[in-house]
Every structure is written in C-alpha cells, then in structure tokens.
C-alpha positions, 0 to 999 in steps of 0.5 A, spaced: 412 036 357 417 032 353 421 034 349 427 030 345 433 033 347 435 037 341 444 039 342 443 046 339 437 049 343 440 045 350 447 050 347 443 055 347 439 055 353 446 053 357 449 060 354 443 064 356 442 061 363 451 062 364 449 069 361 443 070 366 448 068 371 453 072 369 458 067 369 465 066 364 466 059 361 471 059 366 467 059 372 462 054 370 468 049 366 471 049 373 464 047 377 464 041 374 471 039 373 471 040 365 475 044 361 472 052 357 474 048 352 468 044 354 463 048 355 465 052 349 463 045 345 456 044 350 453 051 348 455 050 340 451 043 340 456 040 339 456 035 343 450 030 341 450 025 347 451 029 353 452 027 360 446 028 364 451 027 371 455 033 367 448 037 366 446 037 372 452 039 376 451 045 370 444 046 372 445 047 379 452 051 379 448 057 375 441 055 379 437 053 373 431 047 372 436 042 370 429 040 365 429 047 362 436 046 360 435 039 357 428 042 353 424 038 358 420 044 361 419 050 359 420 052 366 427 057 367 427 056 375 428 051 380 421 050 384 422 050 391 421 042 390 427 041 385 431 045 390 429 041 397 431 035 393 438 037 391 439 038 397 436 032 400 441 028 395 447 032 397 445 031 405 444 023 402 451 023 397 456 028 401 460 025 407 462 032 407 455 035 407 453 031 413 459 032 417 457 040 417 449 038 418 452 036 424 457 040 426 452 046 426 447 042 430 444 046 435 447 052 433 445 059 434 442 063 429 448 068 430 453 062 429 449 059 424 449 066 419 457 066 422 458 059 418 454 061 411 458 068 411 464 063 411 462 060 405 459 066 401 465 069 402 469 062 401 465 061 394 466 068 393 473 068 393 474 062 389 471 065 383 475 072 383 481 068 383 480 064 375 
C-alpha cells in the first residue's frame, strides 16, 4: 500500500504509537538525539518534509513499523522480517554492535541472559533518570 505521506495523520500515528508505548516526548526526543520541543512539532504535523533517517530512529525506539508511521502500511507492528533486518543493518553499521557480537560468542546461555539483563537494567536506568 502507498500512501502519500500527509504530516497530520504521520503526527498522530507518532502520538499515538509514544502513547501505546507509553513514552514522554522527553523519552523519545532523547533516543534520536532532538529536542521535546521537536518531537512536539513532529506529532502536530508540523513538520512537512520529515526526515525519513530521524523517522526511523523513532520507529525502531517505540518498536513500530516505520511504514505505519510514514502512512505507507497500515500495519502497526514490525513483522519479524522487518525486525531481522534492523538488526542486520545495526550488526552492518555499528562497530559497537559487532564488537559485543563477538565479545559473547561462545558464550553460555547463562552468561548470554547475564549480558541481556545488563543492558535491560542499563536501558531501564537511563530512562528514569529524564
């Protein structure tokens, strides 16, 4: 399904998905490295040429199709497709990403759960503190 993209209705399918999420404009403004103020102007449809890197960043933060978000699909949810490929493109882009690939290669599966509750807890951390 294409759609044009139409600022109001992309506004209020990024509310509504920060809502869903139950994230503040803070939350999400800090996870792509903009201001509230920003954001604010995002969901208004205020914003008429959005960034597609920038809506992007958004969709993957609150875990959404970045297609729903554009009004490409009607589809809320990432489909497992989607996710693999977020992560692939992460694993291809991020030094960082790799470096920690490798670093828990061959790990136990204890030690594997160990690092993921690190950066649950890390993540969940960061957040509380804005």
């Amino acid at each position: 399904m294409s759609k044009t993209l139409d600022p109001k209705t992309m506004g209020a399918r990024l509310k509504s998905a920060r809502v869903l999420r139950g994230k503040t404009l803070e939350e999400v403004a800090t996870s792509v490295g903009m201001n509230k103020t920003s954001i604010m102007r995002y969901e208004r449809g205020q914003i008429k040429s959005p960034k597609i890197p920038v809506l992007n960043a958004i969709a993957a933060y609150l875990r959404v199709n970045p297609a729903w978000l554009t009004c490409e699909s009607d589809q809320i949810e990432m489909s497992d497709n989607d996710a693999l490929d977020r992560y692939l493109e992460m694993v291809e882009t991020r030094p960082e990403i790799r470096a920690l690939l490798k670093s828990i290669d061959g790990a136990d599966p204890q030690e594997v759960e160990a690092v993921v509750n690190f950066f649950t807890a890390l993540r969940s951390s960061e957040h509380r503190s804005y």
